[in-house]
C-alpha positions in Angstrom: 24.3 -117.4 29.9 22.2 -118.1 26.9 22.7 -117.2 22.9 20.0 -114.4 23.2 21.6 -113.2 26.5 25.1 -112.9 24.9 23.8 -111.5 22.2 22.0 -108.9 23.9 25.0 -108.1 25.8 26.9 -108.0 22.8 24.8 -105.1 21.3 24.6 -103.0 24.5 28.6 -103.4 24.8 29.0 -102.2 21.3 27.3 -99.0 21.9 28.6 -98.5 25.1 32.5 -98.5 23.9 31.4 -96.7 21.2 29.9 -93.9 23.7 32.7 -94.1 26.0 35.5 -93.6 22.6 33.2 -90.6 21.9 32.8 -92.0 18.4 29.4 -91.0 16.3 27.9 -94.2 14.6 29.3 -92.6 11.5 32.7 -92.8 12.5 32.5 -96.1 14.6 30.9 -97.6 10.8 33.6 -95.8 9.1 36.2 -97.3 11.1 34.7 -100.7 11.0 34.5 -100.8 7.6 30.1 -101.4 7.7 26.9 -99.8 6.9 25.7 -96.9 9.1 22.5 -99.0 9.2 24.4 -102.2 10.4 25.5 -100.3 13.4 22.1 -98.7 13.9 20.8 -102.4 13.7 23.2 -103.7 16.1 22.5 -101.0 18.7 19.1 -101.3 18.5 18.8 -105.0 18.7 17.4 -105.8 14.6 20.8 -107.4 13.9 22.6 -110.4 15.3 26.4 -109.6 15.2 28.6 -112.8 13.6 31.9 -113.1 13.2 33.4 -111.2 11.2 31.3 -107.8 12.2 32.7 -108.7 15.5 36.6 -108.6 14.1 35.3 -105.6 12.3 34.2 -103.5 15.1 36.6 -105.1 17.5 39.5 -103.4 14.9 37.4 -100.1 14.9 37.7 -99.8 18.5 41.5 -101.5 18.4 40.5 -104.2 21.5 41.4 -107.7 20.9 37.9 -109.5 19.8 38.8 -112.1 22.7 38.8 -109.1 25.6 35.4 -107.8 23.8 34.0 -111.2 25.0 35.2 -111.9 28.4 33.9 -108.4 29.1 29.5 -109.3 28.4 
C-alpha cells in the first residue's frame, strides 16, 4: 500500500471509530486535545495526520496507536 493510500485510510478510520464511539467531532477534538478544525480536516482529507495527532486521537479513543495501524 502506498503513503497516500495509508493516509487515506487513516482519515476514513478516524471518522469511523469516531462514529462507531458515538462521539461528536467536538468531543472526539476535546478528548484529543486538537482543533475542531483539525478533526474536520482530517475527516475530510485537507490534513495529513503525523505523529503525534495520531497518539493524540489514538488516547481519545483509548486504542493503542499500534492496533489503530494494523487495522487500515
Amino acid at each position: 500500500m502506498t503513503y497516500q493510500k495509508y493516509s487515506q485510510a487513516a482519515r476514513k478510520k478516524v471518522k469511523e471509530i469516531r462514529i462507531a464511539k458515538n462521539m461528536t467531532v467536538k468531543q472526539l477534538a476535546g478528548a484529543a486535545e486538537l482543533s475542531v478544525s483539525t478533526i474536520y480536516r482530517i475527516e475530510n482529507g485537507k490534513a495529513e495526520i503525523n505523529l503525534y495527532t495520531l497518539y493524540r486521537l489514538c488516547t481519545a479513543f483509548n486504542i493503542k496507536a499500534s492496533d489503530f495501524i494494523k487495522s487500515l
